[in-house]
C-alpha positions in Angstrom: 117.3 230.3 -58.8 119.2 233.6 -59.3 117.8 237.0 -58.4 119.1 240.3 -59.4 119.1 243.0 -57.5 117.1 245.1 -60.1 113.9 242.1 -59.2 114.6 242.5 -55.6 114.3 239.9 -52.8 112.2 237.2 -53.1 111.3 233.9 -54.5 108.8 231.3 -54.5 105.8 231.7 -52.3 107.6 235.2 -50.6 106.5 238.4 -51.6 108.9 240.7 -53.8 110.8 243.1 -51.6 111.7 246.3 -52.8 115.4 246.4 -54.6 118.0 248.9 -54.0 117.5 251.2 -57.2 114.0 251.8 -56.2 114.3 253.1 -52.9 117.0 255.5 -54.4 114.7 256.4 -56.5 112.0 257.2 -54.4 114.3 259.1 -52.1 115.6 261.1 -55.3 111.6 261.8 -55.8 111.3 262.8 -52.2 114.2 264.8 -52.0 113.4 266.9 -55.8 109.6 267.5 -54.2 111.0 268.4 -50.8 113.6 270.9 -52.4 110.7 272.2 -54.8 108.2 273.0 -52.2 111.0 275.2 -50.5 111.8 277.0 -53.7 108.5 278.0 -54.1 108.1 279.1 -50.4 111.3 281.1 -50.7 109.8 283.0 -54.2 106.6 283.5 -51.6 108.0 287.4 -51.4 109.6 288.5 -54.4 110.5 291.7 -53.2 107.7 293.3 -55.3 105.5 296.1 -54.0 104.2 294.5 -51.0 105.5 294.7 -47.5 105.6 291.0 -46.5 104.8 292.1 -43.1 101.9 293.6 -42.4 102.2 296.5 -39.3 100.2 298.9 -37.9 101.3 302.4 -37.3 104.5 302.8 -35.5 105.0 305.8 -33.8 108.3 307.7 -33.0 109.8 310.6 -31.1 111.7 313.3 -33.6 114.3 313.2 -31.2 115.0 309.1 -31.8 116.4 309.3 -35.1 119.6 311.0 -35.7 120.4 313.7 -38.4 122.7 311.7 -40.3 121.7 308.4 -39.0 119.0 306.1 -38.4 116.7 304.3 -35.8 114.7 300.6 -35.9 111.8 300.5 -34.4 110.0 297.2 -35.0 109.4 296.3 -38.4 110.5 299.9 -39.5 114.1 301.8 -40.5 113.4 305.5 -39.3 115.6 307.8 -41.1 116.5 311.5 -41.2 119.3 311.9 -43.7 119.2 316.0 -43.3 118.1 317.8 -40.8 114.4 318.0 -40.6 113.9 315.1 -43.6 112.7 311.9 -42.5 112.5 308.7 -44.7 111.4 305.2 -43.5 111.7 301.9 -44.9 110.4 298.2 -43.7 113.0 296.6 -41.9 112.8 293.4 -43.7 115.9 292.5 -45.8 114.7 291.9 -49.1 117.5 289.3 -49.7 116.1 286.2 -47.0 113.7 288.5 -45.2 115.6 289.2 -41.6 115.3 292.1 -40.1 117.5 294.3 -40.1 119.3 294.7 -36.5 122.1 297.4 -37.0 122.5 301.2 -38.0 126.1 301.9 -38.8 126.6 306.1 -39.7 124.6 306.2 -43.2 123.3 302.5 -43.5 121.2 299.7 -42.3 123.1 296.4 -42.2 121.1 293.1 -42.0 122.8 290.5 -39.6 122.0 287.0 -41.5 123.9 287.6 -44.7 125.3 291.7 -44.3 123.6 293.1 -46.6 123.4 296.7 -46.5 121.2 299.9 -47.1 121.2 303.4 -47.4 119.8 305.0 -45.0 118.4 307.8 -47.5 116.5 305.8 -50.2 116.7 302.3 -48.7 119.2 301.1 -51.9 121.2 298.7 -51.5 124.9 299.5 -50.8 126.0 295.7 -50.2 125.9 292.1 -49.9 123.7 289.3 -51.5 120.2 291.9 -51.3 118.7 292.0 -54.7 116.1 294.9 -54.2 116.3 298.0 -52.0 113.9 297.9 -48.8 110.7 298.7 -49.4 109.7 302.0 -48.6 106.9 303.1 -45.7 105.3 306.4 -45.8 105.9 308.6 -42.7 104.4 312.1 -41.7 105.6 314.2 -38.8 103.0 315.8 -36.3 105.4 318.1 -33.5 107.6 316.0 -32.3 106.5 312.7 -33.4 107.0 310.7 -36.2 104.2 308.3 -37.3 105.0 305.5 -40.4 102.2 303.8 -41.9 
């Protein structure tokens, strides 16, 4: 008696085994729900109008952030692009959602992929980020900066 490998092992009085198409088959199945479920988790943020990360107040000294440039702090991009205007932004790229690590003259550069962002209205400037960072509100009280 002949058995194909589409019927599997088996014969008389032994149970059927399971043939070679229909694990790969399975494992196809596995491997499309596997690779859905992490689509869907990546569309989790779509860069809308929500912060994905949820912080408090951060507070900094008027003295940290550099006319012209930029300090992170946290979760937060600190900017003052003139003298006397301050700007902040969330430090979460809005391409994979790193933070951002690195303030280079008039942007923000993101070390997982390089995006980059200007330091005045959070735009984008470079790299695979689809949206520009999303923006936090910050007031100034003396000499201290508070973004909420």
């Amino acid at each position: 008696m002949s058995v194909s490998a589409s019927e599997g092992v088996g014969g008389a009085g032994r149970p059927r085994g399971v043939s070679r198409r229909g694990v790969l088959t399975r494992a196809a199945a596995v491997g499309v729900g596997i690779v859905g479920a992490g689509s869907l988790a990546a569309c989790a943020f779509d860069g809308g109008s929500t912060d994905p990360v949820s912080t408090g107040p951060v507070t900094v000294p008027v003295d940290k952030v550099p006319v012209g440039g930029a300090t992170i702090v946290g979760a937060v991009v600190v900017s003052q692009p003139t003298a006397g205007q301050f700007k902040a932004f969330s430090a979460i790229c809005t391409h994979e959602q790193c933070l951002v690590s690195r303030v280079q003259g008039n942007v923000v550069q993101c070390p997982c992929h390089l995006s980059t962002f200007s330091i005045t209205d959070g735009s984008v400037q470079g790299g695979p980020a689809p949206r520009p960072l999303h923006p936090r509100d910050v007031t100034v009280d003396g000499t201290t900066l508070t973004v909420t």
